[in-house]
C-alpha positions as CSV (number, residue, x, y, z in Angstrom):
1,X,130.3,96.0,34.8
2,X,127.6,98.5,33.9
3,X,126.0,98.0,37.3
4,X,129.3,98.7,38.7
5,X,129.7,102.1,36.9
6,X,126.3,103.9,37.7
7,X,126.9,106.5,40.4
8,X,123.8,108.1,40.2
9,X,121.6,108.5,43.8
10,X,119.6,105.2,43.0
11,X,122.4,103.1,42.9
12,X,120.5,99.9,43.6
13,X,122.0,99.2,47.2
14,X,119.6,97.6,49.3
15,X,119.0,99.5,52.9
16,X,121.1,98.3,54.9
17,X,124.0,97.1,52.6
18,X,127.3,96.7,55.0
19,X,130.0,99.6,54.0
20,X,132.3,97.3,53.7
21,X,130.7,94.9,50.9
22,X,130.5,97.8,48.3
23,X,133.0,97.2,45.8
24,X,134.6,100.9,44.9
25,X,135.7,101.6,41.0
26,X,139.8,101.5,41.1
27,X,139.2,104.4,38.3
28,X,137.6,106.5,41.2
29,X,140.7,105.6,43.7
30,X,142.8,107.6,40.8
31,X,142.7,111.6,40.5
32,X,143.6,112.5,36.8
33,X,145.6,116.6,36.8
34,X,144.9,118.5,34.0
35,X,148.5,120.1,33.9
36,X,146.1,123.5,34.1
37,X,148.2,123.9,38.1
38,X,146.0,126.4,39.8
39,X,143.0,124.1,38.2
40,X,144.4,121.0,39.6
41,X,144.9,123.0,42.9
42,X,141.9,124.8,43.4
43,X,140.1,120.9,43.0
44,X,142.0,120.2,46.0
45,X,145.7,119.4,44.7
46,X,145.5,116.2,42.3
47,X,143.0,117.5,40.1
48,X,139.7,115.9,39.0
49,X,138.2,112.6,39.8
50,X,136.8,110.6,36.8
51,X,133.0,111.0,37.0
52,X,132.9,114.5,37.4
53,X,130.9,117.7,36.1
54,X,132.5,120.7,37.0
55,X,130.7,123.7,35.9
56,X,132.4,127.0,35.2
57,X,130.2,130.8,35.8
58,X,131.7,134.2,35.7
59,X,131.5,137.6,34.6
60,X,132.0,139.0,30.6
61,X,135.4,139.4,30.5
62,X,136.5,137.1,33.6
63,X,138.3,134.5,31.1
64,X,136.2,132.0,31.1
65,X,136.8,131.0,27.3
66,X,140.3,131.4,28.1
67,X,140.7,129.0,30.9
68,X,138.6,126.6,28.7
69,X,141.6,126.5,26.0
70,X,143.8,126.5,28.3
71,X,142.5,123.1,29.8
72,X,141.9,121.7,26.2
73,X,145.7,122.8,25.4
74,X,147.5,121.3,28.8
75,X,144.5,118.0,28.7
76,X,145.9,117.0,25.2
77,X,149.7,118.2,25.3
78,X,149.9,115.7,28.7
79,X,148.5,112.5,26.2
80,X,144.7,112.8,27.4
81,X,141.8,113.5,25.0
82,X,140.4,116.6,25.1
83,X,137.2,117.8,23.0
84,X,136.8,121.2,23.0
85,X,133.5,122.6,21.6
86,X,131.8,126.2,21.1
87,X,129.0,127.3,20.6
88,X,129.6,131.4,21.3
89,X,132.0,132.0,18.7
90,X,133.5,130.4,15.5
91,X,136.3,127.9,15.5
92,X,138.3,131.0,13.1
93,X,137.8,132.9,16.3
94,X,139.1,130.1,18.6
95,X,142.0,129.2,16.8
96,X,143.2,132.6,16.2
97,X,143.1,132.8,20.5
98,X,144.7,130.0,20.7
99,X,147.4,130.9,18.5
100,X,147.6,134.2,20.6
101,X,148.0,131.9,23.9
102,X,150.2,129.2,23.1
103,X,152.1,129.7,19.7
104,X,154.2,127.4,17.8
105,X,153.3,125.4,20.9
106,X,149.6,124.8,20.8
107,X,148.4,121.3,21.2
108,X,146.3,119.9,18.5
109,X,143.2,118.8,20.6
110,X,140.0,118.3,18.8
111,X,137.0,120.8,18.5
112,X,133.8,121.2,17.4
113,X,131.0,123.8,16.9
114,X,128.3,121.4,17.4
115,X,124.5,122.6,19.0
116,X,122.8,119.5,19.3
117,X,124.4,117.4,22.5
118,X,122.9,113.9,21.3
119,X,125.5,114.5,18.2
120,X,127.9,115.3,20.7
121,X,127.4,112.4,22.9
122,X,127.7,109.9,20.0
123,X,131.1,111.4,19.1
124,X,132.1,111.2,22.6
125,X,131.1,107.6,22.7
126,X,133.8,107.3,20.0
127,X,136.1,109.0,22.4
128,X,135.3,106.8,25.1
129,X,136.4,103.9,23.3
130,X,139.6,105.0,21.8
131,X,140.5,106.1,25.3
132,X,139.8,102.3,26.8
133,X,141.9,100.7,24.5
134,X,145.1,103.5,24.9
135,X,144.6,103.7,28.7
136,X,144.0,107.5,28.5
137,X,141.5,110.0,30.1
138,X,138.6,111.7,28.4
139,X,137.7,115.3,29.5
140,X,134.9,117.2,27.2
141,X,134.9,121.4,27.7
142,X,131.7,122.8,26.8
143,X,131.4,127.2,26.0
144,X,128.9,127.5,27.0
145,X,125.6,125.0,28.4
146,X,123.3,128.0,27.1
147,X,124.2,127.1,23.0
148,X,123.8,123.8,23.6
149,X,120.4,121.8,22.3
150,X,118.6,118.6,24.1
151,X,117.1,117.5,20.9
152,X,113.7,116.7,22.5
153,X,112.2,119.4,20.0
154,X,113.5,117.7,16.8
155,X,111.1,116.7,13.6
156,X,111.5,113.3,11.7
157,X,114.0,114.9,9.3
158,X,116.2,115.9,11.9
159,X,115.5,119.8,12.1
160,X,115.1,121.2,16.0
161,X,112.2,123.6,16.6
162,X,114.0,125.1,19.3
163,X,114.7,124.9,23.0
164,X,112.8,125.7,26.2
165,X,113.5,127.3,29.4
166,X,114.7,124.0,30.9
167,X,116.9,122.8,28.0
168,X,119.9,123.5,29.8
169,X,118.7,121.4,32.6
170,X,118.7,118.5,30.3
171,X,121.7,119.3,28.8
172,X,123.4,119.7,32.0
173,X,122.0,116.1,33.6
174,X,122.2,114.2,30.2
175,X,126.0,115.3,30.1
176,X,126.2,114.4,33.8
177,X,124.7,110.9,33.4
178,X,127.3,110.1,30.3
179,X,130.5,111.4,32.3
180,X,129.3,108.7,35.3
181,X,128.6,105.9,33.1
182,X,132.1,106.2,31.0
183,X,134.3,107.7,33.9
184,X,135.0,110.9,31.9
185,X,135.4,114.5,33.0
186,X,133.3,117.9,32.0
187,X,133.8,121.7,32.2
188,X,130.9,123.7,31.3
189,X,131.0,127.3,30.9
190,X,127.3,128.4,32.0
191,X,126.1,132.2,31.4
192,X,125.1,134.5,35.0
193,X,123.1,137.5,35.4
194,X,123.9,140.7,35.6
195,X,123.9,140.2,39.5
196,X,126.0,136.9,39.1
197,X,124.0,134.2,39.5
198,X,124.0,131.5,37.3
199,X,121.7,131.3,34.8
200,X,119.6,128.1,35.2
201,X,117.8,126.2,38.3
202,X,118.9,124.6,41.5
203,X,118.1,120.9,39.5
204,X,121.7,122.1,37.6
205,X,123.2,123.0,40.3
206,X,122.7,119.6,42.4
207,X,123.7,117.7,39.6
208,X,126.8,118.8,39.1
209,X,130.1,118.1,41.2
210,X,131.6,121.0,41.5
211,X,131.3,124.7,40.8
212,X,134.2,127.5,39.6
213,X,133.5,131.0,39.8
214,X,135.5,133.5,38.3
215,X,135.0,137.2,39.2
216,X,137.0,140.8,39.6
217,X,136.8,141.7,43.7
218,X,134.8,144.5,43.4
219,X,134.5,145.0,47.8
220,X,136.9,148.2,48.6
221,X,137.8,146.7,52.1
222,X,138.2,142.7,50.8
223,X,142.0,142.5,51.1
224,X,141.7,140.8,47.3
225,X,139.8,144.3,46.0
226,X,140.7,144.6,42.3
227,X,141.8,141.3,41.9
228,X,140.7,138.3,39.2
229,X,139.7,135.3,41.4
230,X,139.0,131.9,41.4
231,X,136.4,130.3,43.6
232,X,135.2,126.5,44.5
233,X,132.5,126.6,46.2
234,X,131.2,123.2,45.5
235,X,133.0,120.3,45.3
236,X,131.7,116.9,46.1
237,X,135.5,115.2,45.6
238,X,137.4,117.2,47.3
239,X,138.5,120.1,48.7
240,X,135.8,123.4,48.1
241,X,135.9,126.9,49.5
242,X,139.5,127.8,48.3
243,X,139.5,130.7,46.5
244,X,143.1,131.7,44.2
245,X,143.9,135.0,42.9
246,X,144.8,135.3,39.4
247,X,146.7,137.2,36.7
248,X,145.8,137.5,33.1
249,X,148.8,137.7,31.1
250,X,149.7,136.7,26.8
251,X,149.4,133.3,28.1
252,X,146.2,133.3,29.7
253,X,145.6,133.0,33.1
254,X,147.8,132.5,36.3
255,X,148.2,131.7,39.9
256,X,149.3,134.8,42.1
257,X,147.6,133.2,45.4
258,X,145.5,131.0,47.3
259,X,143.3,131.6,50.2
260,X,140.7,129.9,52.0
261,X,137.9,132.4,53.2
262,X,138.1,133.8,56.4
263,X,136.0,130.9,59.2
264,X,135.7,128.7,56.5
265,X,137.3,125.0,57.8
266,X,138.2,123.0,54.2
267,X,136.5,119.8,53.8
268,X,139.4,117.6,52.9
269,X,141.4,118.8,56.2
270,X,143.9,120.9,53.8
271,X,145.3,123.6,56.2
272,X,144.8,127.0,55.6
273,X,146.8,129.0,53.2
């Protein structure tokens, strides 16, 4: 069953293996929404495919930690397990937003301020097994990959001694390599310059599934000038190079429209808006 599970590149197919003798996962054949609409849409239309990474870049201000909550709110209120965790502000802080966003209404999904992922991974092993036996998915959101630590710096009584350069490298492919293995789904917030490029190195980047991108159109003669959007310009399961145009209302963030850039032919044969 393991063998069966590991989607990494060295999958241990001989060269040569016939197509038609691999033996696919059903839980791949099976696209799981995360009721977030112009999430679910913006993925390609059915939402995310168990295994994936999906990581999340934008400017201050873009919403980021908003659509985060949003996902952990709609994730949990549809009867999937969602585990929000931060790292860029206190749970006070979150709950208060989330009171702001969703009221009397807001789904009690679990959350965490925890730094060091190998903690986080062993409660998500918990997760994993509680989802198994109720038949439910497991998504873990993530503010932001730059908080988080590897724990390869860590003495014998536990203390880290810090991070490097290339700790959220590791973060970023050990979080990878556990969403494969237990068919669970990630959205990392990760931090961009001031020129809005993500902060990290092209090992992150081919690692992960897919890429958001939220950002104000700042071009005077782009017909979206002004405007919040939403980008996918990478997604290995599914449609990418759709980009929506949001709102930002009392309730967070919303769909106003949906475009595909201008030339650009979409890679799951979805017409163009």
């Amino acid at each position: 069953m393991a063998k069966e599970m590991d989607l990494k590149v060295a999958r241990g197919f001989a060269l040569g293996t016939r197509i038609r003798s691999i033996e696919v996962p059903e839980k791949l054949r099976h696209k799981i929404k995360t009721g977030v609409g112009f999430v679910d849409d913006a993925l390609g239309g059915e939402g995310c495919t168990p295994t994936m990474t999906i990581m999340l870049t934008g400017e201050p201000g873009a919403g980021k930690s908003t659509l985060l909550r949003q996902l952990a709110h709609s994730i949990h209120s549809s009867g999937n397990i969602a585990l929000y965790n931060t790292g860029e502000e206190s749970l006070f802080q979150a709950k208060m937003a989330c009171e702001r966003l969703f009221g009397d209404k807001l789904g009690d999904f679990q959350v965490g301020e925890e730094v060091m992922l190998p903690k986080i991974l062993q409660h998500l092993d918990k997760l994993a097994a509680e989802a198994q036996k109720k038949g439910k998915q497991i998504f873990f959101l993530q503010d932001s990959m730059q908080t988080l630590d590897d724990g390869k710096y860590v003495t014998a009584d536990g203390k880290s001694r810090g991070t490097t350069g290339k700790t959220p490298q590791h973060c970023t492919e050990a979080i990878v390599n556990w969403m494969q293995d237990n068919f669970g789904v990630c959205f990392f917030i990760n931090q961009v310059t001031k020129g809005g490029q993500f902060i990290g190195n092209n090992t992150m980047m081919h690692a992960i599934d897919a890429h958001m991108h939220l950002y104000y159109d700042q071009k005077e003669k782009s017909e979206t000038f002004g405007c919040l959007v939403l980008e996918v310009d990478k997604n290995r399961w599914g449609c990418n190079g759709k980009n929506l145009v949001l709102g930002m209302g009392d309730k967070g963030l919303f769909e106003k429209g949906s475009f595909f850039k201008p030339g650009f032919a979409p890679t799951n044969g979805a017409a163009e808006a």
